[in-house]
VOPAGU-2260 file (C-alpha; in pm, 1 decimal, decimal comma):
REM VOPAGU-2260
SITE   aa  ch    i         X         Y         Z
SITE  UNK   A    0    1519,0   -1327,4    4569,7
SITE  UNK   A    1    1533,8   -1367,5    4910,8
SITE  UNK   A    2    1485,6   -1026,8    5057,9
SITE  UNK   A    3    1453,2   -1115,5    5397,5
SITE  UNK   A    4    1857,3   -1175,7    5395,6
SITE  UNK   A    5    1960,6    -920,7    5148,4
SITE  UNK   A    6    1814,7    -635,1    5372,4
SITE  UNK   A    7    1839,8    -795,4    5744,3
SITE  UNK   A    8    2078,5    -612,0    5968,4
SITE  UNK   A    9    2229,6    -958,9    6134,1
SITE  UNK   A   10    2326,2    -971,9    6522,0
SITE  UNK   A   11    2697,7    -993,4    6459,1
SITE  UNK   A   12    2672,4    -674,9    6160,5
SITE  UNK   A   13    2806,3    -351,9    6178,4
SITE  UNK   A   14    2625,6    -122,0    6049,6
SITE  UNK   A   15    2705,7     126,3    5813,4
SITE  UNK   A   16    2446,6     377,8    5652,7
SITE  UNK   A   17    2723,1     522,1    5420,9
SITE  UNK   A   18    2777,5     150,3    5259,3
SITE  UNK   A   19    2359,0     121,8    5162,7
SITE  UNK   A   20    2290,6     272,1    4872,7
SITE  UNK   A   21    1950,4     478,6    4923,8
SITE  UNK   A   22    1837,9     474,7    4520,5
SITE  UNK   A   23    1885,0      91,0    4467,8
SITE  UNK   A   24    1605,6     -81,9    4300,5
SITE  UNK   A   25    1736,6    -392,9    4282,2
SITE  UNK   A   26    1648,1    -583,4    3904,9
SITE  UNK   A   27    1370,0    -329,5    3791,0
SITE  UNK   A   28    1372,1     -56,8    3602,9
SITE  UNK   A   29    1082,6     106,3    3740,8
SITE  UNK   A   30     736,2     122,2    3909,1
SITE  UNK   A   31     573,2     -46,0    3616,3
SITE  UNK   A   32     757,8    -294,0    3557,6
SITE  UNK   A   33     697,1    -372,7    3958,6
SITE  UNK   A   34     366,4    -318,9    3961,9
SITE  UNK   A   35     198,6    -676,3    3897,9
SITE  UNK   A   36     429,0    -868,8    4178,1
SITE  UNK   A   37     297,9    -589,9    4413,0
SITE  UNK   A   38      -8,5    -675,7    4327,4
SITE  UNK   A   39      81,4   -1068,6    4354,4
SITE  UNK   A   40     237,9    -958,1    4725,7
SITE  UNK   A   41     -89,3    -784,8    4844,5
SITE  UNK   A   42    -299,7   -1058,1    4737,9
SITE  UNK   A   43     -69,3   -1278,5    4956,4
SITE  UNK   A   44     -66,5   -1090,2    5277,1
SITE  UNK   A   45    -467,7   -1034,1    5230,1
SITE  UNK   A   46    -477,8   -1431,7    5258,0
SITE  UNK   A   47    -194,7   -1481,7    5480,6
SITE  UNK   A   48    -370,9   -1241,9    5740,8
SITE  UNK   A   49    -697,5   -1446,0    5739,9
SITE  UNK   A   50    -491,8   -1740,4    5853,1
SITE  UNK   A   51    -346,0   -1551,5    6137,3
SITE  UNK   A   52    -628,1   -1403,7    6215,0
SITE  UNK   A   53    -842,2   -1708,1    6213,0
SITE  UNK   A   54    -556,5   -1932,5    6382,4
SITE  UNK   A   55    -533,1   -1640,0    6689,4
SITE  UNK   A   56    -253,9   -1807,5    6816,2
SITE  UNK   A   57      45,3   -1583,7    6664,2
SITE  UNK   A   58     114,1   -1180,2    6604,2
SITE  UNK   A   59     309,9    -958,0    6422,4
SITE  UNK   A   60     442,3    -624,0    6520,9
SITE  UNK   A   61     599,2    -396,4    6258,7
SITE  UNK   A   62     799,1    -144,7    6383,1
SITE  UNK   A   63     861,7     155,9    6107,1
SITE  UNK   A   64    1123,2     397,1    6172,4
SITE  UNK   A   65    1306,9     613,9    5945,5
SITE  UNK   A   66    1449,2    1013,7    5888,6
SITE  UNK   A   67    1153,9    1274,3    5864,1
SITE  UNK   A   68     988,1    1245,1    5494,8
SITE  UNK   A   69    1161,5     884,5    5431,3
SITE  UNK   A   70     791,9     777,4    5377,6
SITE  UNK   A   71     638,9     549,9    5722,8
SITE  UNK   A   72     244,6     677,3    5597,8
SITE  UNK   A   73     357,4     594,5    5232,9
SITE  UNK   A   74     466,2     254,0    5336,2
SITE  UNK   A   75     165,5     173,5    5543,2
SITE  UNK   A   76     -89,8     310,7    5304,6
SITE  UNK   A   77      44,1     132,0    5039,4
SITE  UNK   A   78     153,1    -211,1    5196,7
SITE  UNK   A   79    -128,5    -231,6    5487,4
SITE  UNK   A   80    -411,7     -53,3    5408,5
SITE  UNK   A   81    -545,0    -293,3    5179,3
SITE  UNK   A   82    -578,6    -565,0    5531,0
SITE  UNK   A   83    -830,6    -633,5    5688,3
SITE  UNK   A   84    -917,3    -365,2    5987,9
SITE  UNK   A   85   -1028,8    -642,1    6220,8
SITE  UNK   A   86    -680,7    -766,9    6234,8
SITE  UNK   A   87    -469,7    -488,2    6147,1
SITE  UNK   A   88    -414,3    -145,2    6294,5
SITE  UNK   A   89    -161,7     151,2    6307,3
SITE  UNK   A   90     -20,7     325,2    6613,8
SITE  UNK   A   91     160,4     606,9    6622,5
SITE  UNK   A   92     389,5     765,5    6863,9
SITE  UNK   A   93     403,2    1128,5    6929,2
SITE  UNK   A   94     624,0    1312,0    7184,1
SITE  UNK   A   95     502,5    1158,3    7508,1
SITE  UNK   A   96     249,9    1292,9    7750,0
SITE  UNK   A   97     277,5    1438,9    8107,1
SITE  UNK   A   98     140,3    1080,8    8250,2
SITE  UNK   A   99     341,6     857,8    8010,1
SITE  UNK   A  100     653,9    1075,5    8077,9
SITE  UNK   A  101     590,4     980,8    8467,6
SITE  UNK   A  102     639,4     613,2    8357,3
SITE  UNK   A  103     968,9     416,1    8191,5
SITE  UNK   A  104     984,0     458,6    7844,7
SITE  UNK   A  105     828,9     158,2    7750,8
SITE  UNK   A  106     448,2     196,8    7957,6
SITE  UNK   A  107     332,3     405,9    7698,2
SITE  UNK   A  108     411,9      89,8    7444,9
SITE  UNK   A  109     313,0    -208,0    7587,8
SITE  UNK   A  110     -11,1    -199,1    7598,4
SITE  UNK   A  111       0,1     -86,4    7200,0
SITE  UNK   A  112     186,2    -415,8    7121,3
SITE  UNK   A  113     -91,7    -693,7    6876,7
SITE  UNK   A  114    -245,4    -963,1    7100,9
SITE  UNK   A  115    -307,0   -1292,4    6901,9
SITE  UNK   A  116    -427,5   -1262,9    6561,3
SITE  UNK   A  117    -340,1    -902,0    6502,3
SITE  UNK   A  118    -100,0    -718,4    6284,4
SITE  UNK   A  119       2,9    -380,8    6452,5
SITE  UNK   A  120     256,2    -116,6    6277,2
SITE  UNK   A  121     393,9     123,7    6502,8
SITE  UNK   A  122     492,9     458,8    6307,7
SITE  UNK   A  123     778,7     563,4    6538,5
SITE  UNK   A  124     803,2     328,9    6853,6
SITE  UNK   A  125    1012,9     286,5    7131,4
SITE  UNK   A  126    1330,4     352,5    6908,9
SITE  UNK   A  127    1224,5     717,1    6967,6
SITE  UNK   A  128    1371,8     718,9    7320,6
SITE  UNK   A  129    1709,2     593,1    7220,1
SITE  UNK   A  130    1720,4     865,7    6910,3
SITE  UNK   A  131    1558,7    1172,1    6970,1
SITE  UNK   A  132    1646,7    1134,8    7334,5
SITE  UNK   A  133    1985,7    1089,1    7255,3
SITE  UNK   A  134    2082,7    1278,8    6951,0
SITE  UNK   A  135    1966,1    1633,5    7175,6
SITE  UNK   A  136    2152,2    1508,6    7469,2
SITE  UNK   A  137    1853,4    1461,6    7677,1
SITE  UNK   A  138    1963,7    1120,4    7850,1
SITE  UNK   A  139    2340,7     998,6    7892,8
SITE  UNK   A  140    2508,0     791,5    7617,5
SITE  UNK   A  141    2507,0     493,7    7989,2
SITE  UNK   A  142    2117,2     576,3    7999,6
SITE  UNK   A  143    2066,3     537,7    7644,7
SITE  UNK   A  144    2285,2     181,6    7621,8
SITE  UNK   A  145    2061,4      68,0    7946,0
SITE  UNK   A  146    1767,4     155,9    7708,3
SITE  UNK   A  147    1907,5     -45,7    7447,4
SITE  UNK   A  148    1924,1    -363,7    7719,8
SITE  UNK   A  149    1583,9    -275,6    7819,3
SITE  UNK   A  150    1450,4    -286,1    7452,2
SITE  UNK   A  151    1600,9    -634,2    7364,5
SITE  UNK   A  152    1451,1    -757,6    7703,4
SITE  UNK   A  153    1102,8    -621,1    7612,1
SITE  UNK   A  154    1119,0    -762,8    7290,9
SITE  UNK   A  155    1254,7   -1115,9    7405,5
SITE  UNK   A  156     951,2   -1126,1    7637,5
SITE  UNK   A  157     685,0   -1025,2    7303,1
SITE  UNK   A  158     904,6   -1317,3    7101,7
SITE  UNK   A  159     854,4   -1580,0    7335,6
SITE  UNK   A  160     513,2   -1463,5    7362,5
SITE  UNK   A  161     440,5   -1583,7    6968,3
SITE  UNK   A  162     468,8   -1204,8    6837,1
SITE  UNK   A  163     690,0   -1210,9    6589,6
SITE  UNK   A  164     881,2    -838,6    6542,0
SITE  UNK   A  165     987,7    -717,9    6254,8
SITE  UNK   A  166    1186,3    -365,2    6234,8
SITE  UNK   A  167    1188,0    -181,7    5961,2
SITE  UNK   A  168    1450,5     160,7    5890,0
SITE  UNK   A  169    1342,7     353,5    5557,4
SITE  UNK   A  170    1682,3     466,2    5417,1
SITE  UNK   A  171    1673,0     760,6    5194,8
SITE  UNK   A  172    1947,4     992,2    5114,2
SITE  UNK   A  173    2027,1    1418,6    5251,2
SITE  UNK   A  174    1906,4    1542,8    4889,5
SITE  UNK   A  175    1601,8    1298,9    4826,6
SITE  UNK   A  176    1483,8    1412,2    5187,2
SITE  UNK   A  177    1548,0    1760,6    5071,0
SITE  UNK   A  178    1333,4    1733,2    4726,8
SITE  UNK   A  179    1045,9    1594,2    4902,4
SITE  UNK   A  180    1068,2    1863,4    5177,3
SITE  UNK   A  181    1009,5    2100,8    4908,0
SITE  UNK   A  182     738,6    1918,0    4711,1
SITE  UNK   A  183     569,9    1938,9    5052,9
SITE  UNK   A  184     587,2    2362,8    4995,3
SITE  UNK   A  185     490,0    2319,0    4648,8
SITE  UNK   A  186     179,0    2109,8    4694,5
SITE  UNK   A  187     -86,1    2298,4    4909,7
SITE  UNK   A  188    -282,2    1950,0    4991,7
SITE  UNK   A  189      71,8    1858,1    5182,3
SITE  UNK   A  190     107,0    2177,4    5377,6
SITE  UNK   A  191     -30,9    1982,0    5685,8
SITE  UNK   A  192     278,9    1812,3    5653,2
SITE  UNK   A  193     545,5    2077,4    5757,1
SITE  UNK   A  194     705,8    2129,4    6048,8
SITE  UNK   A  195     899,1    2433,9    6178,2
SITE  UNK   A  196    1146,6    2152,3    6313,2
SITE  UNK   A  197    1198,5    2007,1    6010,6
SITE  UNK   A  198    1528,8    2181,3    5820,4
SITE  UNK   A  199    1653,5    2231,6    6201,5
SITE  UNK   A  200    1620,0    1877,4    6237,4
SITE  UNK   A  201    1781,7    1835,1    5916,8
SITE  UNK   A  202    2126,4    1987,5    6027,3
SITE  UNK   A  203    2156,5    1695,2    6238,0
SITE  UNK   A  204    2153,3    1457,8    6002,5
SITE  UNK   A  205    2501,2    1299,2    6093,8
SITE  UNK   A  206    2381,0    1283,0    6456,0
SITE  UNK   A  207    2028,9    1098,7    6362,0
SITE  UNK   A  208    2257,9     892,6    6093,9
SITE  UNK   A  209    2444,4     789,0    6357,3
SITE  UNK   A  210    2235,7     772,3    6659,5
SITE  UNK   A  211    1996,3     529,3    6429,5
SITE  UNK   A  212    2310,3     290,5    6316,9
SITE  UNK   A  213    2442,4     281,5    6677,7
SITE  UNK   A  214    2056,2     157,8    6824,1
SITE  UNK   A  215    2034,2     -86,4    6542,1
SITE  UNK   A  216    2358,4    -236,8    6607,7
SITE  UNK   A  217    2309,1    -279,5    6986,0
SITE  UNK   A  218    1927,3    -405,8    6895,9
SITE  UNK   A  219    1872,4    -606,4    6595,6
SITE  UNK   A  220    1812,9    -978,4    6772,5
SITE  UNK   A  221    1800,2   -1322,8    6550,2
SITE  UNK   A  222    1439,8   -1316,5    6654,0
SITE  UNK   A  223    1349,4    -927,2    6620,3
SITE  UNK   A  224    1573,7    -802,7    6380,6
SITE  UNK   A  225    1634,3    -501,4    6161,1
SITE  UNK   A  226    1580,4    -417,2    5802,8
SITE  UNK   A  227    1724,2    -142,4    5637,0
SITE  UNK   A  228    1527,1     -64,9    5313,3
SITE  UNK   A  229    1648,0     176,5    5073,4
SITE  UNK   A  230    1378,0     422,1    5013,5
SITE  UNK   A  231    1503,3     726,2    4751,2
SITE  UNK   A  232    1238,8     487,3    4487,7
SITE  UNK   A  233     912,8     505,9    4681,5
SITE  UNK   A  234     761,9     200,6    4465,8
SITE  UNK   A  235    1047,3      -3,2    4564,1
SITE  UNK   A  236    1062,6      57,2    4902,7
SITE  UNK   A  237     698,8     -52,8    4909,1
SITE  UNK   A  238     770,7    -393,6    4709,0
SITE  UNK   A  239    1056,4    -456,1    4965,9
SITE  UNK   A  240     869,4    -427,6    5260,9
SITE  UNK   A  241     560,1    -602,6    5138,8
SITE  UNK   A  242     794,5    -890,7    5009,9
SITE  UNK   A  243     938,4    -884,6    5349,6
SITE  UNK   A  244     627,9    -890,5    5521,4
SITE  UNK   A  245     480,6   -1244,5    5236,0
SITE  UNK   A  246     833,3   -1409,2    5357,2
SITE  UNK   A  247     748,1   -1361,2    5736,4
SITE  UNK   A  248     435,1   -1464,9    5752,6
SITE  UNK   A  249     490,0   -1756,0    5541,5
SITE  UNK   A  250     752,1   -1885,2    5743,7
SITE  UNK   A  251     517,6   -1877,5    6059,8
SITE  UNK   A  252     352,7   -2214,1    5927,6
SITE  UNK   A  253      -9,8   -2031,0    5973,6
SITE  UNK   A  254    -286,0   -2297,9    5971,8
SITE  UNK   A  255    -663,3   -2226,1    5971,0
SITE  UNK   A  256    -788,3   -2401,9    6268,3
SITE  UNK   A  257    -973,7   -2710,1    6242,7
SITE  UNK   A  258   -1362,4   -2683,5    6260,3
SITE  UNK   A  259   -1514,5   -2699,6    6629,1
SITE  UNK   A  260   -1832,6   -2857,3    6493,9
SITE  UNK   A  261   -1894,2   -3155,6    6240,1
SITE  UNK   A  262   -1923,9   -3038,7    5896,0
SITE  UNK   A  263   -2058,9   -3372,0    5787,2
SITE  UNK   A  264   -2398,0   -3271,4    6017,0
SITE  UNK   A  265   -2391,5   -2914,0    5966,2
SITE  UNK   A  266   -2427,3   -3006,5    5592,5
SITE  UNK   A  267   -2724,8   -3296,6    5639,7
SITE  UNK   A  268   -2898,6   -2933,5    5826,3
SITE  UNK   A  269   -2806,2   -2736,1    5483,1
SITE  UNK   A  270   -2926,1   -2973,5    5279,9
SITE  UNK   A  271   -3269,7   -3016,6    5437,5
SITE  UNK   A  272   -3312,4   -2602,6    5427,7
SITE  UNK   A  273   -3245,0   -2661,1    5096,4
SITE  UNK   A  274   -3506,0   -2925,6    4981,1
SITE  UNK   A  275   -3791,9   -2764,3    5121,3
């Protein structure tokens, strides 16, 4: 299956949220059943990240955005945790600072983005400032479409810079966000989770629902587009994303780079260490 084009959000789409449905798991039954082409996926990226590493011409940025409790640590732990460190790292954006709020929105990102060779996953990103921002009436529905223009500009500039973007939205549904809220009260160890925001957050659901559609209408590009991945499954929201990611990277055309010294000597040297 291709997922790349069953879960892309194309330029000319209108989204709808209500039309995706949140529990689909496509042709598995379950988690074991997925569990050895997860493994097969892994083992892809692990490889397919030493070529862009070792090629440190090219970059990736992931951008993971989604409803509180939709699963953005899940995702990376499972998906990108097994990488390489050296080429892979997470950002995270909280609310900004006092010096980052005396900026434009994006001067706090920027300088977060992957230079050549790197794999960076942003958990929240600059999406923030045209949801948050705009779903408690904190910037002007003319502000927040300027933001839009200035996002697809920022993102044009990383594309034609050999980053290659790929957005990701974590779809789960009101009463699956609900049920984990609560496991989250239930299980001590996930205390450090909860927020006094979260159920106040939650009665704007419609307003995130829609602020979220509205930002990845107006911003998912041919070359930095959107995925909407339903998430209610956990283990299939990982294989979808990590099958995402193995299709990406392979069409990139990564290429070790050719050796800067001749083998054919290096190995007469070897073979004389050897010998004595």
């Amino acid at each position: 299956m291709d997922y790349c084009k069953k879960f892309i959000v194309k330029e000319d789409d209108k989204l709808d949220l209500s039309k995706i449905n949140p529990n689909e798991k496509g042709d598995y039954k379950g988690k074991k059943e997925a569990k050895a082409k997860m493994k097969e996926n892994i083992k892809k990226l692990t490889e397919l990240q030493y070529k862009l590493y070792s090629e440190n011409k090219q970059s990736i940025l992931v951008v993971l955005q989604a409803l509180d409790a939709a699963g953005k640590d899940g995702t990376i732990n499972h998906v990108f945790a097994p990488l390489n460190p050296q080429g892979c790292r997470v950002h995270g954006f909280k609310a900004p600072t006092q010096i980052e709020l005396a900026h434009d929105f994006l001067w706090r990102i920027h300088k977060e983005t992957p230079g050549k060779g790197e794999i960076v996953i942003f958990n929240r990103s600059h999406y923030e400032d045209v949801l948050i921002t705009r779903v408690h009436k904190l910037i002007s529905q003319k502000e927040c479409e300027m933001r839009y223009k200035y996002i697809n500009d920022f993102e044009k500039l990383l594309t034609d810079n050999n980053t290659k973007i790929i957005k990701i939205y974590l779809h789960i549904s009101k009463e699956e966000q609900l049920k984990r809220f609560k496991k989250r009260l239930d299980t001590p160890k996930k205390h450090w989770k909860i927020s006094d925001g979260d159920y106040k957050e939650r009665q704007l659901w419609n307003d995130y629902t829609g602020a979220f559609e509205n930002a990845i209408n107006a911003c998912s590009q041919k070359d930095a587009p959107w995925y909407v991945i339903p998430a209610n499954h956990k283990w299939y929201r990982n294989l979808v994303v990590s099958e995402i990611m193995v299709e990406t990277m392979e069409n990139m055309k990564l290429k070790l780079p050719e050796p800067t010294v001749d083998i054919n000597e290096i190995r007469k040297l070897a073979e004389r260490e050897e010998s004595k």
